[in-house]
C-alpha positions as CSV (number, residue, x, y, z in Angstrom):
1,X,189.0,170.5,208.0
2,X,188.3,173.5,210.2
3,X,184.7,174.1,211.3
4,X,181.9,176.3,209.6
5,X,181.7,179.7,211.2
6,X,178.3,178.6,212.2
7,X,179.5,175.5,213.8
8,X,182.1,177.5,215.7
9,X,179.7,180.5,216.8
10,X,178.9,179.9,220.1
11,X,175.0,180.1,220.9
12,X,173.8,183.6,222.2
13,X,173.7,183.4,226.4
14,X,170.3,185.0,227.7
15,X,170.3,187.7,230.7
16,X,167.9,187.7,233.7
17,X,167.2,190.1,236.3
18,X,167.3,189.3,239.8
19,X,166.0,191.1,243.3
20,X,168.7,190.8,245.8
21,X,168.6,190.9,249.8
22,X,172.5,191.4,250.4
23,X,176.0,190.1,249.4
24,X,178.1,188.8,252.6
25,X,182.0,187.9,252.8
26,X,180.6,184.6,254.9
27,X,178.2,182.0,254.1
28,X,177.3,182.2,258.2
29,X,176.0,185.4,257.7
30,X,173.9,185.2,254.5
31,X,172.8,182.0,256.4
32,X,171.6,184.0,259.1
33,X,169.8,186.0,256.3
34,X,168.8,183.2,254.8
35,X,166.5,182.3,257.5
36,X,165.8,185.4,258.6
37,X,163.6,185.8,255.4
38,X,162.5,182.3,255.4
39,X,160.3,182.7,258.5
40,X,158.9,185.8,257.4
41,X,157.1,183.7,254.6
42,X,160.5,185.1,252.1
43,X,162.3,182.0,250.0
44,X,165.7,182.8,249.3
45,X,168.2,181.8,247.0
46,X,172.2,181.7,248.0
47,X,174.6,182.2,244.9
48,X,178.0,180.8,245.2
49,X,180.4,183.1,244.6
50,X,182.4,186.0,245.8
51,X,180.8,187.6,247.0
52,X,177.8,185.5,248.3
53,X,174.6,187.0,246.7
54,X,171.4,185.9,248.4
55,X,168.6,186.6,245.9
56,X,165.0,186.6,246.4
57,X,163.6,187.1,243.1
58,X,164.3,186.9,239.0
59,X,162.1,188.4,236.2
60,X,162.5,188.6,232.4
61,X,162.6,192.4,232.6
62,X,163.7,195.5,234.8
63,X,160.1,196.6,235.7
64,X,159.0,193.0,236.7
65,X,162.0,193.2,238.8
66,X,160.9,196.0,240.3
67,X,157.3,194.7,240.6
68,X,158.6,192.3,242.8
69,X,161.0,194.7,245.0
70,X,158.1,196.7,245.6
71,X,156.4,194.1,247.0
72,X,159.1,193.0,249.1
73,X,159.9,196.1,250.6
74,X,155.8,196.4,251.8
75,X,157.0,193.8,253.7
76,X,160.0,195.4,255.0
77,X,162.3,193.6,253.3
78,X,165.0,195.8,252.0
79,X,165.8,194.6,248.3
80,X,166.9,196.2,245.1
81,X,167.7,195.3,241.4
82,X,171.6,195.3,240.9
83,X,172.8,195.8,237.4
84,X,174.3,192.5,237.2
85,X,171.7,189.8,236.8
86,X,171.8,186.4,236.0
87,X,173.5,184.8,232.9
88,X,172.1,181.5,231.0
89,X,174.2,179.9,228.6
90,X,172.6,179.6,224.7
91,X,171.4,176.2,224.5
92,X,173.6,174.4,221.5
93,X,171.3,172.9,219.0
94,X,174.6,169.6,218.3
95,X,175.9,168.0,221.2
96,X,174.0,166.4,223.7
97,X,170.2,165.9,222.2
98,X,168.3,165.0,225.4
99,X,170.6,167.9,227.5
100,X,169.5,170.2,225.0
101,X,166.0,169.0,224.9
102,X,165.7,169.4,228.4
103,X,166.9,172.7,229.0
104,X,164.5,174.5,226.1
105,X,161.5,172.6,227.1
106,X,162.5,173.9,230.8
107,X,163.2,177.4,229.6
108,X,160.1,177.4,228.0
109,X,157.9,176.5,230.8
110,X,160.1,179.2,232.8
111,X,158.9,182.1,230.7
112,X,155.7,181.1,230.5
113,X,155.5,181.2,234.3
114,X,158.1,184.1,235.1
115,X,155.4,187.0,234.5
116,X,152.8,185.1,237.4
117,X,153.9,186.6,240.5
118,X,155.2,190.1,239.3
119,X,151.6,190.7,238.0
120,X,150.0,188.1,241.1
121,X,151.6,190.9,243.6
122,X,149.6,194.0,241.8
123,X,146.4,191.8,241.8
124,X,146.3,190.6,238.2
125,X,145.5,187.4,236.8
126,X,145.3,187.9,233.7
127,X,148.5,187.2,233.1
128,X,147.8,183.5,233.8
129,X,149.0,181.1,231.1
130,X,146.6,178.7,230.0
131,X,146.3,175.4,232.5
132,X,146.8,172.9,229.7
133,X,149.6,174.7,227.6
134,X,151.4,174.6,231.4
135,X,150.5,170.6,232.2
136,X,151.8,169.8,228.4
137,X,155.1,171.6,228.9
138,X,155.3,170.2,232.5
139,X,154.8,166.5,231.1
140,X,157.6,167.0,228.3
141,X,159.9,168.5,230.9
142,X,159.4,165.8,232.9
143,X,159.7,162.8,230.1
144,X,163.1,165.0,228.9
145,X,164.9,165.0,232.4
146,X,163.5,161.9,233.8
147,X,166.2,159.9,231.3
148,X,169.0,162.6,232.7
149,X,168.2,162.6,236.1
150,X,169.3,158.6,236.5
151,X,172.4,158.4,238.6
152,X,174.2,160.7,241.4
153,X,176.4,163.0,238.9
154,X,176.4,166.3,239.2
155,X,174.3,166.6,235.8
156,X,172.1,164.2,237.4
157,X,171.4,165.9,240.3
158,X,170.9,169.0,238.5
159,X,168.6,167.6,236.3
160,X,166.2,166.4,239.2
161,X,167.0,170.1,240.6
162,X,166.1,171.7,238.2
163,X,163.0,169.4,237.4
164,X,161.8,169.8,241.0
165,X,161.8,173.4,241.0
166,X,159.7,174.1,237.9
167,X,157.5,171.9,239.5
168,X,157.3,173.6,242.6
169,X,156.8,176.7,240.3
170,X,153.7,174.8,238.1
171,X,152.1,173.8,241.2
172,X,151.6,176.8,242.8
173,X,150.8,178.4,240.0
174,X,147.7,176.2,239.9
175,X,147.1,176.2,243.6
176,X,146.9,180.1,242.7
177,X,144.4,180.0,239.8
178,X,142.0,178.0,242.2
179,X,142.9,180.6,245.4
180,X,144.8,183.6,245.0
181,X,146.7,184.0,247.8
182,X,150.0,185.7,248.0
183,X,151.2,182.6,249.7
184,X,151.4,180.5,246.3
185,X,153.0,183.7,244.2
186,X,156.1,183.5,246.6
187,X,156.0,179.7,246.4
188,X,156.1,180.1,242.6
189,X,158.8,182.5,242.8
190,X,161.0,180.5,244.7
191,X,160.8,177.1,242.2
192,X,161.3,180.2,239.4
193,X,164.6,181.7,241.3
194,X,165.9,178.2,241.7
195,X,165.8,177.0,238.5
196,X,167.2,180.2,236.9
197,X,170.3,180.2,239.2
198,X,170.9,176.0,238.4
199,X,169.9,176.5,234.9
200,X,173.1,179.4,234.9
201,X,175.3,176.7,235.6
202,X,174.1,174.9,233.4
203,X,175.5,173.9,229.8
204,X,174.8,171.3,227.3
């Protein structure tokens, strides 16, 4: 018996926006980039493909993306907002239960923390989500992926990838509350950018 139109629909994939630093024909040079940025206080994230995109930023919207550009570039950093952002697969409600478990609880704690350092850079905190809404989402991440993150697949490694970086993100988020610092906001940023780019490759 064929499937329900519903049962066939695949779920609706979700669009990011990214800052970029560069595309490069070579992983040696967006290496070299790579660190460049790195020891001026800049996290960036490679993206396979071809070309190599070296990103150093994602934001839920266009002038959050900007927000951060802006910031980059008082820093001379030369960055701007390609068209083409980043693409996350819809999360299937059948399947794999704890997969997709996972992956919403994550997504949720990633918007919750995505508008921190675009509004952190213009000297706002006001857009700082409540501590204990953050440590509950953090603990059910955490008690989703722990089960998935058992063994050395690649789903299992991207589980405790992905798991790391949104902790990376929560704590310096808090570190940020109790001392604003610009510091934290790029710290945040880069457990942000890292999970969106695994969480692109990611499926349930």
């Amino acid at each position: 018996m064929p499937a329900s139109p519903q049962a066939q629909a695949a779920p609706p994939a979700r669009s990011l926006v990214v800052v970029q630093a560069g595309v490069f024909q070579t992983r040696e040079a967006a290496e070299r980039m790579r660190q460049t940025l790195a020891a001026r206080g800049v996290p960036a994230v490679l993206v396979e493909g071809t070309p190599l995109r070296l990103l150093v930023g994602v934001a839920p919207d266009r002038d959050s993306a900007r927000n951060l550009a802006t910031a980059l570039r008082a820093q001379n950093v030369e960055t701007y907002v390609p068209r083409d952002g980043l693409v996350w697969p819809g999360v299937k409600a059948e399947g794999d239960a704890g997969w997709t478990r996972f992956l919403e609880t994550g997504d949720r704690l990633f918007d919750r923390l995505a508008r921190v350092p675009p509004s952190a850079l213009e000297g706002g905190q006001d857009v700082l989500p409540p501590k204990q809404e953050i440590e509950a989402l953090h603990r059910s991440l955490l008690e989703a992926g722990q089960p998935l993150a058992v063994g050395d697949g690649p789903r299992e490694k991207r589980a405790r990838a992905m798991m790391n970086a949104l902790t990376q993100a929560v704590t310096a988020v808090r570190q940020y509350a109790a001392n604003p610092h610009p510091g934290y906001v790029w710290v945040a940023e880069q457990g942000l950018l890292q999970y969106a780019v695994l969480r692109a490759a990611s499926s349930p």
